[in-house]
C-alpha positions in Angstrom: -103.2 -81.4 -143.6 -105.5 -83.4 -141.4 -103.1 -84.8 -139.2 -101.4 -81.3 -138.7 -105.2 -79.5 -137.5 -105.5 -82.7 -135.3 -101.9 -82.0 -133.6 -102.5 -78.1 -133.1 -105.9 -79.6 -132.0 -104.4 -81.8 -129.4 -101.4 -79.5 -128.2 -104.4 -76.8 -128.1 -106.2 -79.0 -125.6 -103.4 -80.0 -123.6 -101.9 -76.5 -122.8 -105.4 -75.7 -122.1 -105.8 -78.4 -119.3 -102.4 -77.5 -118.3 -103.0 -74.8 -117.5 -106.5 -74.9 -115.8 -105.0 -76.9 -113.5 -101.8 -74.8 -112.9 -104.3 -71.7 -112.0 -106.4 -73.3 -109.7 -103.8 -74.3 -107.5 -101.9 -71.2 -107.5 -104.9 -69.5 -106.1 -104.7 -72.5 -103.1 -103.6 -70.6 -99.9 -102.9 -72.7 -96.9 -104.0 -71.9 -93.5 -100.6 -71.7 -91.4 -102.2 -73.6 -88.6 -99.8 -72.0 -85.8 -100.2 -68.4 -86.4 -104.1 -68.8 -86.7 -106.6 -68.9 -84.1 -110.4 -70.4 -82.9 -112.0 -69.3 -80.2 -115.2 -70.5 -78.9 -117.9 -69.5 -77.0 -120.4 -71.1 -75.3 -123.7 -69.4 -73.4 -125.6 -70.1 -70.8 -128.5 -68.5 -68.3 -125.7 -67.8 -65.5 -123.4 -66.2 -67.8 -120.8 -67.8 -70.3 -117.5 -70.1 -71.0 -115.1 -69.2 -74.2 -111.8 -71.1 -74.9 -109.8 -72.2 -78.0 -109.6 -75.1 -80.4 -106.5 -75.5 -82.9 -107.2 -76.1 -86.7 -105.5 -79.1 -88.1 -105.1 -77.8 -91.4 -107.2 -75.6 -94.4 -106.7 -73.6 -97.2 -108.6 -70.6 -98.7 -109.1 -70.4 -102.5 -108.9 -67.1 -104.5 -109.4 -66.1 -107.5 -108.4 -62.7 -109.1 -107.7 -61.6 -105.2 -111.1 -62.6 -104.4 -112.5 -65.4 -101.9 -113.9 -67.9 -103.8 -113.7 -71.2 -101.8 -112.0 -72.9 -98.6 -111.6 -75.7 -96.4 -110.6 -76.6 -92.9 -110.1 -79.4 -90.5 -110.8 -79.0 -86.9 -108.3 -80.9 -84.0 -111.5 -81.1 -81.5 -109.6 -82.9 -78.7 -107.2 -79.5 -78.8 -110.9 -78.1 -77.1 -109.8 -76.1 -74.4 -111.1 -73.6 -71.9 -109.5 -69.9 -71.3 -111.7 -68.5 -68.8 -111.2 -71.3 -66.0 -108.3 -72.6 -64.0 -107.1 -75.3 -62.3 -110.0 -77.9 -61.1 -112.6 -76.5 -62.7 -110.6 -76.0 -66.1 -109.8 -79.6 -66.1 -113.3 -80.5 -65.9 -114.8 -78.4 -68.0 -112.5 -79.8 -71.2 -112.7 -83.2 -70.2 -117.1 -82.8 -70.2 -116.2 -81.1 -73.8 -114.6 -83.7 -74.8 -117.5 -86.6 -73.6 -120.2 -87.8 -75.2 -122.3 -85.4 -73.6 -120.8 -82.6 -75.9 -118.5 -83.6 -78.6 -117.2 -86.9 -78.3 -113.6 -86.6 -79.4 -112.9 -90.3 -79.0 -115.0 -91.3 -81.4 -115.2 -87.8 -83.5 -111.5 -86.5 -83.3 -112.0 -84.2 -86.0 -114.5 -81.5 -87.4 -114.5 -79.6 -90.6 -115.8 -76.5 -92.7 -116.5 -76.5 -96.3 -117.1 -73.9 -98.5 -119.9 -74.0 -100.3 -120.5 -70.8 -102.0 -118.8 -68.0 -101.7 -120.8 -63.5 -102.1 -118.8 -60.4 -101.8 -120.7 -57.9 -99.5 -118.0 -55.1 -99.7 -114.6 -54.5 -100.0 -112.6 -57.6 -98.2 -115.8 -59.0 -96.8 -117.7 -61.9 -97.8 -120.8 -64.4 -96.8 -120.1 -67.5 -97.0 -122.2 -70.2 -97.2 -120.5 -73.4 -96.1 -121.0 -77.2 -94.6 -120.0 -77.9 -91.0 -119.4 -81.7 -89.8 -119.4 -82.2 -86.6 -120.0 -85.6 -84.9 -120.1 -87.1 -88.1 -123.4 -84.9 -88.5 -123.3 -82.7 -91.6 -125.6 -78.8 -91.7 -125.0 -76.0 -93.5 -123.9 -72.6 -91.6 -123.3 -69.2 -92.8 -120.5 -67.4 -91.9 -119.1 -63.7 -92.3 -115.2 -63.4 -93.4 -113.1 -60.7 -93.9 -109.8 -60.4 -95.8 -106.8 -58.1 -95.6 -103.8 -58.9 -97.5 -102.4 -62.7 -95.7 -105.1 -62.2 -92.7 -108.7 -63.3 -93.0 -111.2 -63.0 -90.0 -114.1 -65.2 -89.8 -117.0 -65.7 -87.5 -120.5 -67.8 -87.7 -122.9 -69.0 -84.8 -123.6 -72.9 -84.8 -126.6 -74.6 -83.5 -125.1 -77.4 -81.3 -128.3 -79.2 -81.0 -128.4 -79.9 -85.0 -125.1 -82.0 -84.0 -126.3 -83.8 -81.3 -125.0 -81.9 -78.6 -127.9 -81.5 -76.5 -126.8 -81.5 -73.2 -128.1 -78.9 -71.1 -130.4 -77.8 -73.7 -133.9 -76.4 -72.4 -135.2 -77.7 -75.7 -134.9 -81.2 -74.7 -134.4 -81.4 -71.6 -137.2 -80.1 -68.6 -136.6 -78.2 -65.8 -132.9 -77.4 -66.0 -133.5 -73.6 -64.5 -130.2 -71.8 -64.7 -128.7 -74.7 -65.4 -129.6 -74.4 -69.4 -127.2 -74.3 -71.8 -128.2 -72.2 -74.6 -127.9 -74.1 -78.1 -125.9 -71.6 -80.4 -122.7 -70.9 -79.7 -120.1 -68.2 -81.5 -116.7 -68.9 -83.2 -114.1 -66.3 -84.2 -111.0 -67.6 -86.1 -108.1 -65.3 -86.6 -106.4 -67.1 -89.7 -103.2 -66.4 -91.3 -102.3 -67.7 -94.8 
């Protein structure tokens, strides 16, 4: 009799685990990396620069249909600008890609995790999340919506908290309209 509650005991505990397991990666949604989208863009006292950068790979958690976690990877030497051409396009990326800015050499990657997850509304969410960048780790909140295999996500980021200050009137003197402003806007378009 013993043995018999200990077996149902064991099998009880095992389907159990089997299946937690099971459920939280069938709410695992991966980001499908070439039908989703980042832009950037940047600010400064003259006007303003935007471009793209590519997502390496990410998924977005659900649970029940709702949001409940995520995670994505950054390709930071995919940094590119939209709003220049020739010359001046190729310069602009390759001072994006220095030390000055983001140092891709050295920090080839960037990433988002999800920290905690709110419903505001129907489809929408605040999320509260960690952003690496330069090896540097802060916490950002970011708005996201969802509709059906589409979720649309934006948050501002401090680049001076990353050590990005270049151009910044908050370190450096007498810069004019030559100031960079420190926060800088990114949209994604993701597609799961």
């Amino acid at each position: 009799m013993k043995n018999s509650i200990k077996n149902i005991a064991i099998v009880a505990i095992v389907a159990l685990i089997t299946f937690s397991f099971r459920t939280i990666e069938e709410n695992k949604k991966g980001i499908k990396v070439e039908k989703s989208r980042v832009v950037w863009k940047g600010y400064k006292v003259t006007g303003s620069e935007q471009g793209t950068i590519a997502i390496k790979s990410g998924f977005l958690n659900f649970n029940d249909g709702k949001l409940t976690g995520g995670e994505f990877t950054i390709n930071m030497s995919t940094i590119t600008s939209t709003d220049q051409e020739g010359e001046y396009k190729g310069k602009l990326e390759g001072h994006l890609k220095s030390d000055d800015f983001f140092g891709v050499k050295k920090f080839p990657t960037s990433s988002l995790v999800f920290k905690k997850v709110k419903s505001t509304g129907k489809n929408s969410y605040k999320v509260t999340g960690n952003v690496t960048i330069k090896g540097i780790t802060n916490t950002v909140t970011i708005n996201l919506s969802v509709y059906g295999n589409k979720a649309t996500a934006s948050l501002k980021i401090d680049r001076t908290k990353f050590d990005v200050k270049y151009g910044s009137a908050n370190f450096f003197d007498g810069l004019k309209d030559k100031a960079i402003y420190d926060e800088f806007d990114l949209i994604a378009d993701l597609e799961f």
